[in-house]
Structures are given as structure tokens and as C-alpha cells.
N, C-alpha and C positions, 0 to 999 in steps of 0.2 A: 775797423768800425764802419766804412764807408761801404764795405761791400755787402756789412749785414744790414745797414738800412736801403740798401737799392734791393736786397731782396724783395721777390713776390710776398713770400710767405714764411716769414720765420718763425720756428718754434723753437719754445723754453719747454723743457720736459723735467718734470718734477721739480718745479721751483719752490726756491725756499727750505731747502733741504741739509740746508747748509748758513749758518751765520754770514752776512755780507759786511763789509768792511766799506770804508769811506769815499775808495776809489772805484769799486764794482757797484757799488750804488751811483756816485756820478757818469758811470759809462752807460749803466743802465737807462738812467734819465737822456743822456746825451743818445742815443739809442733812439730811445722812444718816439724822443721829443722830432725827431727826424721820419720816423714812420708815420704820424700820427694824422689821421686822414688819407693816407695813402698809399699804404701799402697794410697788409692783415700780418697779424703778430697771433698765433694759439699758443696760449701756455696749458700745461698741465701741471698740479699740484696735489697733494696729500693733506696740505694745508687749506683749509675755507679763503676763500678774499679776504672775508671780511676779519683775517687773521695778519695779511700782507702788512697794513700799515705795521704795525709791532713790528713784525718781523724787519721790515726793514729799517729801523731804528730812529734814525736821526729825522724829527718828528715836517722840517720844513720840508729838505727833497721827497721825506715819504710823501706828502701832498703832493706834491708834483708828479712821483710818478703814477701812484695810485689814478691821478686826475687823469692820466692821458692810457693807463691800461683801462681803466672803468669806462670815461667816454665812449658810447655806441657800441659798447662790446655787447656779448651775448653769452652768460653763463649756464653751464650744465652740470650742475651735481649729482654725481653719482652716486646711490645708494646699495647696500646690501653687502655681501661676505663677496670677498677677493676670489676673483677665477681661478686664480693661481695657485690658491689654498686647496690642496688635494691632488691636483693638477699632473699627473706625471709629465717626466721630463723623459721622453724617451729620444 
């Protein structure tokens, strides 16, 4: 855990893709709460933010972390049909 908050630039790639349980929640926060003014965190999701609080459940740490991903961030929502869709894989 120490080495992912001294990162420059960590990223979460598709979060919330997956139910979190008690203790990936408090790592998360613990996590965060370590970055937080000082290092840059990009997540990527499927899921809206404004979906995050639910999804991570337990309604006081979701404050918490919600409060330190939302703080000074900068959101980009993507719209329209998936690149992928059609896409060959060659």
C-alpha cells in the first residue's frame, strides 16, 4: 500500500465492476486518503460517479471516499457507441 500511494500517477481501470467488500473499501480510503493533494489518481469506469457512492456500499467510508476522489478532480464523460463494437481483432 505504501508504494501505491508514493506513486506519481496511479490508475484504477474500470472501477466498480466488481462488488467491494469491507476491507477493499477501507484500503481504498486508506489509499486515497494518502494521495490526496499530492499525487494524481485517473480512474476509469462504465459506471457514472455519480453511481460510486451506492456502489460502494457502507454509506459513512463511501463519504469519505467519494470526498477525497471528487475533491479538485476533473471529470470526462464519454458518450456514443463503443469503438470496440465492430472492431476487428486482427
Amino acid at each position: 500500500m505504501a508504494q501505491l500511494a508514493r506513486l506519481d500517477l496511479l490508475v484504477f481501470d474500470d472501477l466498480a465492476i466488481a462488488p467491494t467488500a469491507a476491507q477493499e473499501r477501507q484500503d481504498l480510503f486508506e489509499l486515497l486518503d494518502d494521495r490526496v493533494g499530492s499525487r494524481s489518481t485517473l480512474i476509469t469506469s462504465q459506471m457514472p460517479s455519480s453511481a460510486w457512492h451506492q456502489w460502494l456500499g457502507e454509506p459513512t467510508i463511501a463519504d469519505a471516499i467519494m470526498d477525497r476522489l471528487m475533491h479538485g478532480s476533473h471529470a470526462i464523460a464519454l458518450k456514443g457507441e463503443s469503438l470496440r463494437r465492430g472492431a476487428s481483432l486482427a
